[in-house]
Short mmCIF file of the C-alpha atoms (twelve columns), coordinates in Angstrom:
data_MODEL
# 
_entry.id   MODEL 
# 
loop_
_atom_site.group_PDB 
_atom_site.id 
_atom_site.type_symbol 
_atom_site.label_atom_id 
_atom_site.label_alt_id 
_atom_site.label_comp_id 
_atom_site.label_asym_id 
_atom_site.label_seq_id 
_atom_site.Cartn_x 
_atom_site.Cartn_y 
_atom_site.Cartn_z 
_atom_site.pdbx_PDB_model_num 
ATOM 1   C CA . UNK A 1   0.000   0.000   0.000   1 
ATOM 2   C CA . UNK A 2   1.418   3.371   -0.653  1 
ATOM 3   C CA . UNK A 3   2.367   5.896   1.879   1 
ATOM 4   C CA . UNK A 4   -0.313  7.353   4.024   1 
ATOM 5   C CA . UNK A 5   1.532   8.949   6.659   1 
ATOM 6   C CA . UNK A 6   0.569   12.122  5.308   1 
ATOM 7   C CA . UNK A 7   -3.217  11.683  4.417   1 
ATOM 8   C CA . UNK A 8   -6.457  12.133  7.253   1 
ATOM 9   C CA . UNK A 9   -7.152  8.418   7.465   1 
ATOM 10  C CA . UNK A 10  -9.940  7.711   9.375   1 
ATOM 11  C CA . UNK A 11  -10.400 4.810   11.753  1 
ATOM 12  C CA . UNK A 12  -12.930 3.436   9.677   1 
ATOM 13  C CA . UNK A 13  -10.239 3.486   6.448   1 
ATOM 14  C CA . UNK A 14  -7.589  1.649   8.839   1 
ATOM 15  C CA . UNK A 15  -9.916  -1.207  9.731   1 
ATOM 16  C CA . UNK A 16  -10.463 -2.452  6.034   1 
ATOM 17  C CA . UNK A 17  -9.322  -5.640  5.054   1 
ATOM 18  C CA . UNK A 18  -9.650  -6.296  1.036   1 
ATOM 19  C CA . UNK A 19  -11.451 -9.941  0.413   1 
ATOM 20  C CA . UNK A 20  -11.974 -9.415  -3.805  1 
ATOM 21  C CA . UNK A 21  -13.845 -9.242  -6.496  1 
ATOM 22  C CA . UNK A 22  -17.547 -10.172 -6.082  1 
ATOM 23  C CA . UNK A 23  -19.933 -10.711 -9.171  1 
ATOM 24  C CA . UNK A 24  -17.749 -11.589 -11.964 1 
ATOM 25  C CA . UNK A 25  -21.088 -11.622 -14.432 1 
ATOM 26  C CA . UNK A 26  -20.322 -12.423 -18.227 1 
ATOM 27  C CA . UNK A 27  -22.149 -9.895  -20.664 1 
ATOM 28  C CA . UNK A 28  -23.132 -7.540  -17.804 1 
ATOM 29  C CA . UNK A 29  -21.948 -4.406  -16.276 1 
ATOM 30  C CA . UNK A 30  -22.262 -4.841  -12.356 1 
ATOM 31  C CA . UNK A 31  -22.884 -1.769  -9.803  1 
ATOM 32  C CA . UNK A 32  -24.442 -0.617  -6.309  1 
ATOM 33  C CA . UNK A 33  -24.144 -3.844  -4.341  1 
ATOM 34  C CA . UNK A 34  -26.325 -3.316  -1.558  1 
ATOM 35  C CA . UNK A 35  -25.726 -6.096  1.309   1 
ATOM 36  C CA . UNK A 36  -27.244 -7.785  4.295   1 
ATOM 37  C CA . UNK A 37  -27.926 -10.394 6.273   1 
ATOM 38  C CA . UNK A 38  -30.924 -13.340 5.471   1 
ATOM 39  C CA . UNK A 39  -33.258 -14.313 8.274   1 
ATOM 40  C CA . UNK A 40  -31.560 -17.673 6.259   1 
ATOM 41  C CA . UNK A 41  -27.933 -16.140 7.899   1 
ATOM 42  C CA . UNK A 42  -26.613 -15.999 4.756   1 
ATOM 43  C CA . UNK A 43  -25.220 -12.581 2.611   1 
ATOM 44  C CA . UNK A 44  -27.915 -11.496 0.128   1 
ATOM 45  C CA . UNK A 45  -26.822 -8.916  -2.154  1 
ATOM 46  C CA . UNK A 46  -29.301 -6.486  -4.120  1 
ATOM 47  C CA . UNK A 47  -27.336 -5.365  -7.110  1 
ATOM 48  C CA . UNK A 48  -27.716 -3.140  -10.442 1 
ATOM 49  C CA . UNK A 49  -26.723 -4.724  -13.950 1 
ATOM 50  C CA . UNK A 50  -26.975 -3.718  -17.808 1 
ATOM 51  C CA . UNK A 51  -26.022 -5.494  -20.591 1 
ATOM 52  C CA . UNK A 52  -22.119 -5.070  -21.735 1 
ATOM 53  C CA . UNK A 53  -23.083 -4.523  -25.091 1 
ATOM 54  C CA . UNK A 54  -24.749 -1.030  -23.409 1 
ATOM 55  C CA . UNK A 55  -21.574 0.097   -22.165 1 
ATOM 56  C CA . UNK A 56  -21.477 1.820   -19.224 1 
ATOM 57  C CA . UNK A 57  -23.433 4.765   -19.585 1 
ATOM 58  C CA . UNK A 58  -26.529 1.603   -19.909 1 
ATOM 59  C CA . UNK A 59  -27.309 2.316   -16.411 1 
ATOM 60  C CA . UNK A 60  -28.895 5.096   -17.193 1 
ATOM 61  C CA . UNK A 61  -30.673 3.360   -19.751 1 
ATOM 62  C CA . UNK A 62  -31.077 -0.336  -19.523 1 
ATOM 63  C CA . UNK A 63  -30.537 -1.210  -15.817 1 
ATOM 64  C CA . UNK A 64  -32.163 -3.888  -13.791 1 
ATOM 65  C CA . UNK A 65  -31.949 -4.968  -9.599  1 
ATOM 66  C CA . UNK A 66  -30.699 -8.385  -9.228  1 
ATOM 67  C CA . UNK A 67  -30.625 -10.746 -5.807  1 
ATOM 68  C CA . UNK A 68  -27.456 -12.458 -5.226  1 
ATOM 69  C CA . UNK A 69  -26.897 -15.115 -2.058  1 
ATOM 70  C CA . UNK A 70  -23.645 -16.280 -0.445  1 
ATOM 71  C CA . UNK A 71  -22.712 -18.317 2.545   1 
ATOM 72  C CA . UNK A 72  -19.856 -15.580 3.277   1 
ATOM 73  C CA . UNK A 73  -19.804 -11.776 2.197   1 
ATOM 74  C CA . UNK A 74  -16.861 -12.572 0.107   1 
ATOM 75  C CA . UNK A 75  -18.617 -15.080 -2.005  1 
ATOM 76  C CA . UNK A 76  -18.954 -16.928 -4.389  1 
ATOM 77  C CA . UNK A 77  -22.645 -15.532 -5.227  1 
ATOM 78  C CA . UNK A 78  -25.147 -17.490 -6.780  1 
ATOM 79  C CA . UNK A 79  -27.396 -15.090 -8.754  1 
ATOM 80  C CA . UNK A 80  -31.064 -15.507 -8.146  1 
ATOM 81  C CA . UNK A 81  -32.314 -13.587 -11.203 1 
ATOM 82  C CA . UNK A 82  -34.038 -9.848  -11.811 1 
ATOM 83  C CA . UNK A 83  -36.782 -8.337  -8.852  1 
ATOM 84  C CA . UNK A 84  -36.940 -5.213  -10.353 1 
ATOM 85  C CA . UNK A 85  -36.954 -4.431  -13.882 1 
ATOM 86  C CA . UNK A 86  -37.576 -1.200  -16.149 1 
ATOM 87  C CA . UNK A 87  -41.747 -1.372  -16.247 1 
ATOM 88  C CA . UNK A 88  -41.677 0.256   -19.874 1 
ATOM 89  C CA . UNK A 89  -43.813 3.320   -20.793 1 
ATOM 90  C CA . UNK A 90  -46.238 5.281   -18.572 1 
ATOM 91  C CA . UNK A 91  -44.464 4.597   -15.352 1 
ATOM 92  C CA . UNK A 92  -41.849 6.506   -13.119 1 
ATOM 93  C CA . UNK A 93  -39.427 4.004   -13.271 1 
ATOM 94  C CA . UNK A 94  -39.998 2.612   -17.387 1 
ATOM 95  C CA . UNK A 95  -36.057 2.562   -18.496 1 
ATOM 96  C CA . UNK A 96  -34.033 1.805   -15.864 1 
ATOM 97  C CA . UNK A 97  -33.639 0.805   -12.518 1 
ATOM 98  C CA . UNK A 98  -30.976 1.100   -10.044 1 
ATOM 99  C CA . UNK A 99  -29.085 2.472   -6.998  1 
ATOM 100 C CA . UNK A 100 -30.514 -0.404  -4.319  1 
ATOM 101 C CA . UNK A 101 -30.550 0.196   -0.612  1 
ATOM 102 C CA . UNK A 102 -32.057 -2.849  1.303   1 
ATOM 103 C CA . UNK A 103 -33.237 -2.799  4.798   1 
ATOM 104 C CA . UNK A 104 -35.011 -5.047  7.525   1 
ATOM 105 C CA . UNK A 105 -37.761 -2.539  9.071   1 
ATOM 106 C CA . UNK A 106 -40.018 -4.415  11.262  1 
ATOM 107 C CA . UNK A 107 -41.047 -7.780  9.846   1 
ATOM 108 C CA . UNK A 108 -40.885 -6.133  5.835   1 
ATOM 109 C CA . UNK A 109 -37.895 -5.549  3.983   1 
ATOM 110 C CA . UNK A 110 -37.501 -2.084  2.069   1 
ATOM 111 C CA . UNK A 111 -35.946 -1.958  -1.405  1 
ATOM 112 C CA . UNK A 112 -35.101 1.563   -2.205  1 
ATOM 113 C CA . UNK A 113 -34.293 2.334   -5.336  1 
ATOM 114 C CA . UNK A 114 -33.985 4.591   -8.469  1 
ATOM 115 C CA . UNK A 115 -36.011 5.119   -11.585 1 
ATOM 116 C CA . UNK A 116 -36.570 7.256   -14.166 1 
ATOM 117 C CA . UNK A 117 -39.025 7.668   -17.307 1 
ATOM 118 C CA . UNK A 118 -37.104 9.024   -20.060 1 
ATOM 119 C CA . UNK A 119 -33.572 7.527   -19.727 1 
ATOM 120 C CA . UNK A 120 -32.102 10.459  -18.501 1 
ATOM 121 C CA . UNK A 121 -31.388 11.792  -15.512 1 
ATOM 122 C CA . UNK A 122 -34.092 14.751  -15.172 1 
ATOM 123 C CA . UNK A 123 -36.257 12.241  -14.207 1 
ATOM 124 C CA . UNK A 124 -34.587 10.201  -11.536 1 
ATOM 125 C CA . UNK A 125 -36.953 9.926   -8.594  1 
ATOM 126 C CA . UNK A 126 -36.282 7.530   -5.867  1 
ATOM 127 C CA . UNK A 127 -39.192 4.647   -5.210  1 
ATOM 128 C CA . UNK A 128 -39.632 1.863   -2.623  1 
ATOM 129 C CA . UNK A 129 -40.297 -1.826  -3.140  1 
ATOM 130 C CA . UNK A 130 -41.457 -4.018  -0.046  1 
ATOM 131 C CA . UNK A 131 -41.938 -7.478  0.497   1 
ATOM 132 C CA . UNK A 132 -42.471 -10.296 3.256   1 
ATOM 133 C CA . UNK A 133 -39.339 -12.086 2.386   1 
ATOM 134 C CA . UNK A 134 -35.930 -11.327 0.547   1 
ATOM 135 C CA . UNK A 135 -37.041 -14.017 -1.997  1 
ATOM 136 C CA . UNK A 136 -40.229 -11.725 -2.616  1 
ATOM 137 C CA . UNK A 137 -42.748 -11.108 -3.779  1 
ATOM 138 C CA . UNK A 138 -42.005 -6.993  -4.168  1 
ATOM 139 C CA . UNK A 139 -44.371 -4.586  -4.288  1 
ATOM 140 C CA . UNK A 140 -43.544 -1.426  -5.973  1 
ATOM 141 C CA . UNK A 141 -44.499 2.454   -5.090  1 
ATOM 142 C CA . UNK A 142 -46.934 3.561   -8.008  1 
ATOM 143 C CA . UNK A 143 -45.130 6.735   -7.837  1 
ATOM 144 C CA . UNK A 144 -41.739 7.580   -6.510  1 
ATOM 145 C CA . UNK A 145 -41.808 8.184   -2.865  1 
ATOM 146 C CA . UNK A 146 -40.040 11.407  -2.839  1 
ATOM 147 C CA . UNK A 147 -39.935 14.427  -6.258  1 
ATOM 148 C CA . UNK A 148 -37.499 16.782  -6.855  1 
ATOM 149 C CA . UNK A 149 -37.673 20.623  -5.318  1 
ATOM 150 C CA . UNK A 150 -39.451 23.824  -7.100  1 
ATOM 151 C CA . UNK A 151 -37.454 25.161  -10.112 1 
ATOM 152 C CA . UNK A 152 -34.460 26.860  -8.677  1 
ATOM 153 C CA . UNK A 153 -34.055 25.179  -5.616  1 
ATOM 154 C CA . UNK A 154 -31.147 23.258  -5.041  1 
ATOM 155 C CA . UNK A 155 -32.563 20.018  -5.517  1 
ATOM 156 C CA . UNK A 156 -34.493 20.744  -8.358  1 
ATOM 157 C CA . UNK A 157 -33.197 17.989  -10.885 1 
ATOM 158 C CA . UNK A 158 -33.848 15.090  -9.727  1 
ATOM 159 C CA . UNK A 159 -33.648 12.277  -6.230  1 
ATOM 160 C CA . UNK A 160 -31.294 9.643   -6.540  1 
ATOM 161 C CA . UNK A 161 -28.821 7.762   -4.172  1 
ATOM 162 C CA . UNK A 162 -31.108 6.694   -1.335  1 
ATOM 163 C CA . UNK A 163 -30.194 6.028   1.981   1 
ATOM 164 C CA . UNK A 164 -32.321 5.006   5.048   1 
ATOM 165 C CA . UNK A 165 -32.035 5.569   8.776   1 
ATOM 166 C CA . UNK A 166 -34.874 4.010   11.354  1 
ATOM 167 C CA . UNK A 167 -34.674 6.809   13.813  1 
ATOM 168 C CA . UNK A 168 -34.603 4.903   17.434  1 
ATOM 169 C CA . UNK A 169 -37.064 7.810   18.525  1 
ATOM 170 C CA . UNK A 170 -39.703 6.587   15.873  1 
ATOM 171 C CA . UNK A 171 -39.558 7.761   12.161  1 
ATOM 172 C CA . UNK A 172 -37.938 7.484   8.964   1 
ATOM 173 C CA . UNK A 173 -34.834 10.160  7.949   1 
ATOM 174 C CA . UNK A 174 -33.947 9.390   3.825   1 
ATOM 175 C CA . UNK A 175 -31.201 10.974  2.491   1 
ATOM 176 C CA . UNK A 176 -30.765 11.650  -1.098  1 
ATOM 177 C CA . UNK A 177 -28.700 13.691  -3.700  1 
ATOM 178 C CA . UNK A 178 -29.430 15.744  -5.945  1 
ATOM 179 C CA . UNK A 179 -28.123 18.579  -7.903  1 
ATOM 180 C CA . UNK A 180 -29.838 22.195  -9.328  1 
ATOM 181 C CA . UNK A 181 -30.855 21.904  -12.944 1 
ATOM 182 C CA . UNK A 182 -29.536 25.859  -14.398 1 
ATOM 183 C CA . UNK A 183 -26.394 24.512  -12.093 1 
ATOM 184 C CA . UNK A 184 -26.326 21.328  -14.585 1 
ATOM 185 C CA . UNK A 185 -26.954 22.640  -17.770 1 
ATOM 186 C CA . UNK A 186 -24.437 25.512  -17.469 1 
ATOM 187 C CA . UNK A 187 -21.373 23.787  -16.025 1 
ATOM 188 C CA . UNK A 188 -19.359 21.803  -18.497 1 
ATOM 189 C CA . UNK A 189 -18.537 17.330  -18.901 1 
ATOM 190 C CA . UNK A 190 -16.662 15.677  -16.776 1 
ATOM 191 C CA . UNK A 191 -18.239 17.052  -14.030 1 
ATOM 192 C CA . UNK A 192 -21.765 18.981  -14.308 1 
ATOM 193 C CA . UNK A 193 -24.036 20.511  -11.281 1 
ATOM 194 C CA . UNK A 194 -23.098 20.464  -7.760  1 
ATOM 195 C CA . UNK A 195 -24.505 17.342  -6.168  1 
ATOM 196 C CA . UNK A 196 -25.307 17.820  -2.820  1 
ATOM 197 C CA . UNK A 197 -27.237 16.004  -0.042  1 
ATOM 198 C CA . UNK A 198 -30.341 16.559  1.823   1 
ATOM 199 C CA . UNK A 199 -32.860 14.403  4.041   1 
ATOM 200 C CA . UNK A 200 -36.775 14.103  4.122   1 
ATOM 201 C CA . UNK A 201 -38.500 12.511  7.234   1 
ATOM 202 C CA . UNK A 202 -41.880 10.748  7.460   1 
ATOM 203 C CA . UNK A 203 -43.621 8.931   10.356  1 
ATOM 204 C CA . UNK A 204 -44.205 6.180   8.343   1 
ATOM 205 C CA . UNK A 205 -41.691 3.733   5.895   1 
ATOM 206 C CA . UNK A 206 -43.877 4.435   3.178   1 
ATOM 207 C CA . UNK A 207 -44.077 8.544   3.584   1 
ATOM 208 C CA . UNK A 208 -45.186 11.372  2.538   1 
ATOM 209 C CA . UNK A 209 -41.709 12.242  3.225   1 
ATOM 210 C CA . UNK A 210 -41.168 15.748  4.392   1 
ATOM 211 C CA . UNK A 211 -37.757 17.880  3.233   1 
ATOM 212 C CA . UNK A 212 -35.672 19.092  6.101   1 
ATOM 213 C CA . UNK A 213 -35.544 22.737  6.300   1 
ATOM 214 C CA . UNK A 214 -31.692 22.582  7.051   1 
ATOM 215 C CA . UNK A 215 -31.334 21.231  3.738   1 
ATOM 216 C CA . UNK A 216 -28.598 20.996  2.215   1 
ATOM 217 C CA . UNK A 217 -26.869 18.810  4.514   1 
ATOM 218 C CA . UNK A 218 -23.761 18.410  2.882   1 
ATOM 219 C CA . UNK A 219 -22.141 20.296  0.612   1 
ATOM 220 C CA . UNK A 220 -18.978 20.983  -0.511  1 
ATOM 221 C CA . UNK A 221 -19.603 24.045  -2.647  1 
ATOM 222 C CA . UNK A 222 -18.305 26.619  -0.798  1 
ATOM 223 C CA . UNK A 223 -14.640 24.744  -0.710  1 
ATOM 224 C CA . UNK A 224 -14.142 26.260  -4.780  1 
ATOM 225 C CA . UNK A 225 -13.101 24.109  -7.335  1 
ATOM 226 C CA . UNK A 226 -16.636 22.098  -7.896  1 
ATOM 227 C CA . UNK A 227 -15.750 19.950  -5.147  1 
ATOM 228 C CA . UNK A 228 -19.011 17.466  -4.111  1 
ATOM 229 C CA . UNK A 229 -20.008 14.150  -3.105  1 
ATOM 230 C CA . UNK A 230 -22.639 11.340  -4.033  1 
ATOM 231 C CA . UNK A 231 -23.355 7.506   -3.373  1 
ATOM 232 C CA . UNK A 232 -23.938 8.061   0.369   1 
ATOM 233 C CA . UNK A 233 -24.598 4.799   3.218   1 
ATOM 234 C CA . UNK A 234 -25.883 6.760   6.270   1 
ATOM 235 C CA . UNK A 235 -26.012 4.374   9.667   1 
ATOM 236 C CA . UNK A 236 -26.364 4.730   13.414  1 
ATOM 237 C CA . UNK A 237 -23.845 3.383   15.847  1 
ATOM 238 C CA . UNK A 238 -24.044 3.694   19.310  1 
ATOM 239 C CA . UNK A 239 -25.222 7.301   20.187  1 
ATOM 240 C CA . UNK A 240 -23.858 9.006   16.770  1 
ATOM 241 C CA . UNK A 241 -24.852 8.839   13.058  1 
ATOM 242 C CA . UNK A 242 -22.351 7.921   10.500  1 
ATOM 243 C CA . UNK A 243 -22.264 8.703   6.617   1 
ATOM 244 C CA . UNK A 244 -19.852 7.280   3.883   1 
ATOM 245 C CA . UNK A 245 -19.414 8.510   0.732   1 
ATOM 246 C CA . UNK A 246 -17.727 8.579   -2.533  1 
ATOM 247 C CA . UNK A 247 -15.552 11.870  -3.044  1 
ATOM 248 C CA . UNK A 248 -15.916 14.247  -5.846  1 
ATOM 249 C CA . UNK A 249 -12.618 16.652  -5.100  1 
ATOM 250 C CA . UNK A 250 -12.614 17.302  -1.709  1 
ATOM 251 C CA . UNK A 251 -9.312  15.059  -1.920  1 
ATOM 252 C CA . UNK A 252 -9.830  13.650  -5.119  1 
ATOM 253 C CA . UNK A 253 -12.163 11.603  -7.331  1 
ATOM 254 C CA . UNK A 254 -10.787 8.123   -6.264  1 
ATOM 255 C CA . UNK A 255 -11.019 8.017   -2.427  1 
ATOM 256 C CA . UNK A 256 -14.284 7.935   0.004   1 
ATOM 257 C CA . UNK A 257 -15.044 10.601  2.442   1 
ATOM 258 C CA . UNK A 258 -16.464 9.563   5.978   1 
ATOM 259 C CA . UNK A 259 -18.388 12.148  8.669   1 
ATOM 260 C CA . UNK A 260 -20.354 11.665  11.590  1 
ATOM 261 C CA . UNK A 261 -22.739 13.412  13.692  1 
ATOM 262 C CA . UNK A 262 -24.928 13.527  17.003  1 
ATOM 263 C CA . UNK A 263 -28.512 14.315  15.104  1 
ATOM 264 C CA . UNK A 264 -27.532 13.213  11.644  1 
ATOM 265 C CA . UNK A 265 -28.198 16.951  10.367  1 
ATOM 266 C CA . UNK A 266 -25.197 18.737  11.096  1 
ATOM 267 C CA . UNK A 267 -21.825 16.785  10.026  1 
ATOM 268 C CA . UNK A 268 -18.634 16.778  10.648  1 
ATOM 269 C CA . UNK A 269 -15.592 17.840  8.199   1 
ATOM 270 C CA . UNK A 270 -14.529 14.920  6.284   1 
ATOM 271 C CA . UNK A 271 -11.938 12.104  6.832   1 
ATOM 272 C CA . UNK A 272 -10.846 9.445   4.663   1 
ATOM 273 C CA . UNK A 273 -12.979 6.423   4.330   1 
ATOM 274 C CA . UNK A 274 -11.037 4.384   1.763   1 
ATOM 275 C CA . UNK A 275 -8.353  5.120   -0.810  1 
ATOM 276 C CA . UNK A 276 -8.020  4.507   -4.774  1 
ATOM 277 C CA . UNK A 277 -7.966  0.581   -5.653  1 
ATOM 278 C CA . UNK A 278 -4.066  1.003   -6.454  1 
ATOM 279 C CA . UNK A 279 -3.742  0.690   -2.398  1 
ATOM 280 C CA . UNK A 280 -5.691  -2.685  -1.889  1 
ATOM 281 C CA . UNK A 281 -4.927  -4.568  -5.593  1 
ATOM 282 C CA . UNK A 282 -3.016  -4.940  -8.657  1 
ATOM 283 C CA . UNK A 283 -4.743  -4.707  -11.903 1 
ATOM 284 C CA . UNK A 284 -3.824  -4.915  -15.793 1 
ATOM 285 C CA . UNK A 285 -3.684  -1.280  -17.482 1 
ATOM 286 C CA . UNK A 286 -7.019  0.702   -18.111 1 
ATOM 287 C CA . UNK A 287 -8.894  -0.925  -21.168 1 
ATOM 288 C CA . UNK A 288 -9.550  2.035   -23.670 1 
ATOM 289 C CA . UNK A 289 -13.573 1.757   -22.663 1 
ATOM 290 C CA . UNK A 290 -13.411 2.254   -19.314 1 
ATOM 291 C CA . UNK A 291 -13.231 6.094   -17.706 1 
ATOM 292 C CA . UNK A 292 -14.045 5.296   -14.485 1 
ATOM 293 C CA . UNK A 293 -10.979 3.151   -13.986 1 
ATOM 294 C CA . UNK A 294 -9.239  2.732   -10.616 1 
ATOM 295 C CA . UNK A 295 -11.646 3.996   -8.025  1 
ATOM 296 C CA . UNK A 296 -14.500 2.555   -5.912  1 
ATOM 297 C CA . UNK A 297 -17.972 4.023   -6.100  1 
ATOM 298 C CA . UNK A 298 -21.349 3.424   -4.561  1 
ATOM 299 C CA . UNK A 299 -20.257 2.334   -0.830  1 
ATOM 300 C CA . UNK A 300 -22.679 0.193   1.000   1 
ATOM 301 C CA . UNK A 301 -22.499 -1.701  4.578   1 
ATOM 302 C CA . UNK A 302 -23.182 -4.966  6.096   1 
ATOM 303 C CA . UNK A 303 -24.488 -4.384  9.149   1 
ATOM 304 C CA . UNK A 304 -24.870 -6.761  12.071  1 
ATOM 305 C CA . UNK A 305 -25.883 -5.854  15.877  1 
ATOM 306 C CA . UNK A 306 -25.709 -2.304  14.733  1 
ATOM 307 C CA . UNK A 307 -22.090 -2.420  13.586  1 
ATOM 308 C CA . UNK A 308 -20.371 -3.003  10.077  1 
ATOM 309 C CA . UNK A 309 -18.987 -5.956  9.304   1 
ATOM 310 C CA . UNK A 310 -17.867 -4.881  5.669   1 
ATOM 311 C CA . UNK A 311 -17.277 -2.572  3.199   1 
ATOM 312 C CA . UNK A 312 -19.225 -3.322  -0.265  1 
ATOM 313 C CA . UNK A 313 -18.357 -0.920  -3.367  1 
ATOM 314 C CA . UNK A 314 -17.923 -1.223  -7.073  1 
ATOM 315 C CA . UNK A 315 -15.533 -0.738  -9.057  1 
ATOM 316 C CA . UNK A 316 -14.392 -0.732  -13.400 1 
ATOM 317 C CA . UNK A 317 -12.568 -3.529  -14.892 1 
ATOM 318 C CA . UNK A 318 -12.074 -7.543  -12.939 1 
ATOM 319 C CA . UNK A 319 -12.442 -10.536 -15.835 1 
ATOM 320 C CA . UNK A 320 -14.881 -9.407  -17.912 1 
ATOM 321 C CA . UNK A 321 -13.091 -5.971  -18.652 1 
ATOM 322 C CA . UNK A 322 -16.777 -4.460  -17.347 1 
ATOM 323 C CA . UNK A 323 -17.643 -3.636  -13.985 1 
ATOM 324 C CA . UNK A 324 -18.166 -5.820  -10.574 1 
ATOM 325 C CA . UNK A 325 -18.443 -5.513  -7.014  1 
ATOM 326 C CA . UNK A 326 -15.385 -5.592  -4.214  1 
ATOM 327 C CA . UNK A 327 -15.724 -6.616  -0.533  1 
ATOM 328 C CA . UNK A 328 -13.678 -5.373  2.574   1 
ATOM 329 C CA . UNK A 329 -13.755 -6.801  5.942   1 
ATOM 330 C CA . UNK A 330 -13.753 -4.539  8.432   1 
ATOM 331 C CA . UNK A 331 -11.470 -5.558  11.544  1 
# 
């Protein structure tokens, strides 16, 4: 691993162990592995894919949710098949869906998740599926669970990236990103908008989900440069709340940024979570495809008894010269 000494690395960063590649799948691009434990004990894994032959801007296109089951975190996964699929014209979510976030909450589990209507990303909205068992059957939202801001607010583009927190006082607090649209269309590729993050509250799993007037939450805006965040995993342990996410230049684009706070509004100035995937594993040069290459994205948690147990994230390249998911144990 290369030097650190000089670098903010957070507890959290010097606890991970690297297990490996997860999700090797021929023909498909693999993203957002979202973990946890079965009833059954085993890992069950909630996963986005898109064909290879879509590249991978297909996510935004062409994606399905996939369940996964291992005896161990690190695999191997046997895939189940699809649970949610693109519904096709005249719904919220008809051409893609994606970003899963998969919670026990009482005796349901929650699939949150992204869709959108026109395969772009003005109409990402984030939706909830529910069902009895991990094996199903879902039940989808008829309409996404929580809309975009007024025109010129600062969430005005879209939801997307959804992360739950069961308050232990009673309610629900969802975080989400999003970005301002005259933000989006003015700034220029690689990097267009200012995604920030915000949370809505309900009393009840299913909402109406209420904006927080603090809103938003985090963002990096005011450090220059375009510097942001996205792919949040927000948790509770012990008496604090904890949030995990990829960075967007407050270091760089390849490492994770972790905060905390006491009331999960007001957060804390970033550490590092995790570093570029040069520091954990070899790999063959950057195939001429793939623009993403070398960093991990979409972090998500296996929890038990309140506390992580690992580290799941996604990252370009592995076998199929695609995308798959990578596991850390967390000592």
């Amino acid at each position: 691993m290369p030097s650190t000494a000089d670098l903010p690395l957070s507890d959290f960063a010097r606890r991970l162990r690297p297990l490996g590649r997860i999700l090797e799948e021929e023909d498909w691009y693999v993203w957002c592995i979202a973990p946890t434990y079965g009833d059954d004990g085993r890992t069950h894994v909630f996963f986005s894919r898109w064909p290879k032959a879509r590249g991978m801007g297909g996510w935004i296109n062409a994606c399905e949710i996939a369940h996964a089951v291992a005896d161990a975190p690190e695999g191997p996964y046997t895939v189940l098949g699809p649970v949610l699929s693109p519904r096709g014209p005249g719904f919220w979510d008809a051409t893609t869906c994606h970003n899963p976030h998969i919670q026990k909450v009482g005796d349901r589990w929650a699939l949150f998740y992204l869709g959108n209507s026109n395969g772009k990303t003005d109409t990402k909205r984030i939706g909830l599926a529910t069902a009895p068992s991990l094996d199903g059957p879902w039940t989808r939202s008829d309409a996404p669970i929580l809309l975009p801001g007024p025109e010129g607010a600062w969430d005005d583009h879209c939801t997307t990236n959804p992360a739950l927190v069961v308050h232990p006082d009673g309610g629900y607090m969802l975080y989400y990103k999003s970005w301002n649209t005259a933000d989006y269309l003015r700034d220029k590729p690689p990097v267009r908008g200012n995604r920030k993050y915000g949370v809505a509250l309900s009393s009840t799993l299913e909402g109406p989900y209420e904006k927080h007037p603090a809103n938003p939450l985090v963002d990096f805006s005011g450090l220059g440069e375009n510097r942001q965040c996205e792919d949040a995993y927000v948790w509770r342990e012990g008496d604090r709340f904890r949030m995990v996410v990829r960075d967007m230049g407050v270091f760089n684009h390849e490492y994770g940024l972790i905060m905390d706070s006491s009331d999960g509004i007001a957060w804390s100035r970033p550490e590092i979570a995790y570093l570029a995937t040069d520091a954990y594993f070899e790999q063959p040069p950057r195939p001429k495809h793939l623009n993403r290459y070398g960093r991990f994205e979409r972090p998500q948690l296996l929890m038990r008894n309140g506390r992580p147990t690992h580290l799941f994230v996604t990252t370009q390249g592995g076998r199929q010269e695609t995308a798959s998911g990578f596991v850390f144990r967390l000592d």
